[in-house]
N, C-alpha and C positions, 0 to 999 in steps of 0.2 A: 504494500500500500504506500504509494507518496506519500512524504512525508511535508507539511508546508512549509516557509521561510522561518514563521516563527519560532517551530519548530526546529528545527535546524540550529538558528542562531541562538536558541536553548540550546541546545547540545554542547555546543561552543566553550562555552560558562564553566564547564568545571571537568572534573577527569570521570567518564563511567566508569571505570574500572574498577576509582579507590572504591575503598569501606571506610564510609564514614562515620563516626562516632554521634549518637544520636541530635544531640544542640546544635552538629554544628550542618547536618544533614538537613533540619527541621527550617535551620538560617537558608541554607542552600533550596530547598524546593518549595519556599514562599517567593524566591526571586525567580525560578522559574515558570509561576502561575503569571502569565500575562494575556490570557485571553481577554475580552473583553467584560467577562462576569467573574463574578466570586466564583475562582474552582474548589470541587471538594478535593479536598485532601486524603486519596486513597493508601492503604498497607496492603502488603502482600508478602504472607509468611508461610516460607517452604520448612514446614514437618517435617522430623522423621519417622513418618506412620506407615502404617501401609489401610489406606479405609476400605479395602476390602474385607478385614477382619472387622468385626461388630465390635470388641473390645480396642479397637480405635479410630474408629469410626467420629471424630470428635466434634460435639456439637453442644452451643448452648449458647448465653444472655451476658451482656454485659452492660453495664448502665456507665455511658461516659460521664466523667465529671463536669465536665465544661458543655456537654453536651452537642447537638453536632452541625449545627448550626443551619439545619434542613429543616422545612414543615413535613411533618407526617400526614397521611391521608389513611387516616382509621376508622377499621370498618367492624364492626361487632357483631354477633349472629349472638341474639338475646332474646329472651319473650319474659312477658309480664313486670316484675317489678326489679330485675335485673335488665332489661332491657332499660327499666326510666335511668337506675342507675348509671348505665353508659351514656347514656346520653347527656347526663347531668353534670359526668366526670369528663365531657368534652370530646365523647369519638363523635367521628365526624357524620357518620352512616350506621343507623340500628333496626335490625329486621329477621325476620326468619325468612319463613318459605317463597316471601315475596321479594325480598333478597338476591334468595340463591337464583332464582326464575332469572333477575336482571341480570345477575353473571354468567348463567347457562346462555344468555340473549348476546353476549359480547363486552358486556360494560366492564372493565377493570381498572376503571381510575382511581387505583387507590393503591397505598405503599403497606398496607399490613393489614391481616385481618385475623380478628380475635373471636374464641367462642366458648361460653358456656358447655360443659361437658351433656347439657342434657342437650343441645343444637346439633348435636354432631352428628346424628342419623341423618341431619336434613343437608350440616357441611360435607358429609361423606361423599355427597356423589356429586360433588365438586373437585375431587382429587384429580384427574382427570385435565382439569384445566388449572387447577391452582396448584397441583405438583410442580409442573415444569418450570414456573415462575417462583417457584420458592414462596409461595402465598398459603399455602396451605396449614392450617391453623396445628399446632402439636405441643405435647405437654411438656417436653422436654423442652421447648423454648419458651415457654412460659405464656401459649400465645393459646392455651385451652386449661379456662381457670374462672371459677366463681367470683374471684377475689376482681372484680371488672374494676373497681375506683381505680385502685392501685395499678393493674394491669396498663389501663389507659391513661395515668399519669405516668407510670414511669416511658413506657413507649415515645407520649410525646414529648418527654423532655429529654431523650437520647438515648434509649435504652436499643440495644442490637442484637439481632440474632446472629450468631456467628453458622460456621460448617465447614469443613474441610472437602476440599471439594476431590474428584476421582486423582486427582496427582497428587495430594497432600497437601495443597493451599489453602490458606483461609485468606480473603479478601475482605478488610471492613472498612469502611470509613472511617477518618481521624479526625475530622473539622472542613475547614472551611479556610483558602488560603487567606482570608481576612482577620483569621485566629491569630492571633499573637502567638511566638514561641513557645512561650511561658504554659499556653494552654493549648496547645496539641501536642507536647511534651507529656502536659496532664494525662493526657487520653490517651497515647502512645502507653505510657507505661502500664495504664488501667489493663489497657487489651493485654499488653504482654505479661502481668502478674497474672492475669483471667486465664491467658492460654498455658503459661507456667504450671500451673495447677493443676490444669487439663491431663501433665503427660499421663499417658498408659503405664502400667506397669511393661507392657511387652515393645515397648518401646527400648531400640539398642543405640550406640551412640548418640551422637547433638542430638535434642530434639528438636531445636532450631538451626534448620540448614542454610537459609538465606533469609534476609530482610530488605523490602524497598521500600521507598513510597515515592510515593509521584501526582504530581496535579491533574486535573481530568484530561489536559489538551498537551499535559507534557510529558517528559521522558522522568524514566526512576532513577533514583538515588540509593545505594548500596546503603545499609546500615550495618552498622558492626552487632551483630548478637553477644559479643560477650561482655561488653558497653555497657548493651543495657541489660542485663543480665546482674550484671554486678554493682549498676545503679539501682533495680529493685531488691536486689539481696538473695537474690540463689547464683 
């Protein structure tokens, strides 16, 4: 794929190759966001897993501190006085069967959708289309749960679903290049104590093989894992 000028004259800026040490990585790929909007600030971290095995297969929530400087579009699958609940605690879309009907129809404008354990015979057969998009509601990511206040605040103040995807990456977003250091630093570490945590037991050498980040319209920057490794304290 061509790449554009901008692009390009990014490149220029610093050396791919190093490993950089995380503050000074974080200085380095806010200067390379020059699109014309706020880019988000993506990570990308190479596991040493294999997710074909269920025991590490790694997945789950992480609530950034600084938050992630995105509006969420939240959709809930509720009835009765859990459904007033969400609605009250701010998702943006509450319904059941009249709901699912509009997404079997095509609609999916919306970045997350949550549901009530008793909704789920009617989300189930929505798997189908809300699988392949990562939309599909599940309890290990905290996105199929009574607790909807909570659920739907913490979501919209930055909470994330992580997954390691079939090569062993987990991809999340860190902020917004308009974040100041100081706070995608915050949320860089947050994910990386989250994913720390995560290792498997059957996990053998590094369990962090590589680290980037990179702005939406620009090239990554190497992070050093043992950096920051030893700035969180493992």
């Amino acid at each position: 794929m061509a790449k554009s000028k901008r692009y390009a004259e990014a490149v220029e800026k610093y050396d791919r190759e190093k490993i950089y040490e995380p503050k000074e990585a974080f200085g380095l790929v806010k200067e390379l966001a020059t699109a014309n909007f706020d880019e988000t600030i993506e990570l990308s971290a190479r596991l040493g897993v294999n997710p074909k095995h269920a025991d590490q297969n790694i997945r789950g929530t992480v609530v950034l501190p600084e938050g992630t400087g995105q509006e969420v579009t939240l959709v809930v699958f509720a009835k009765g006085e859990k459904a007033k609940e969400a609605e009250e605690a701010g998702a943006d879309f509450v319904g059941g069967e009249e709901l699912a009907e509009k997404i079997e129809g095509g609609w999916l404008d919306f970045d997350l959708a949550v549901a009530t354990p008793d909704m789920m015979s009617v989300v189930g057969r929505l798997g189908r289309i809300l699988g392949p998009k990562g939309l599909m509601p599940n309890p290990k990511a905290g996105t199929v749960t009574f607790e909807l206040e909570k659920a739907v605040a913490e979501f919209k103040a930055g909470k994330l679903e992580y997954r390691v995807d079939k090569t062993g990456i987990v991809h999340l977003p860190i902020g917004k290049a308009s974040f100041t250091e100081e706070e995608l630093l915050n949320n860089y570490h947050k994910i990386m104590d989250t994913l720390a945590k995560e290792r498997p037991a059957a996990a053998k050498g590094k369990f962090f093989r590589s680290l980037a980040i990179s702005p939406t319209m620009g090239p990554g920057v190497k992070v050093d894992p043992a950096a920051t490794m030893s700035f969180i304290g493992r």
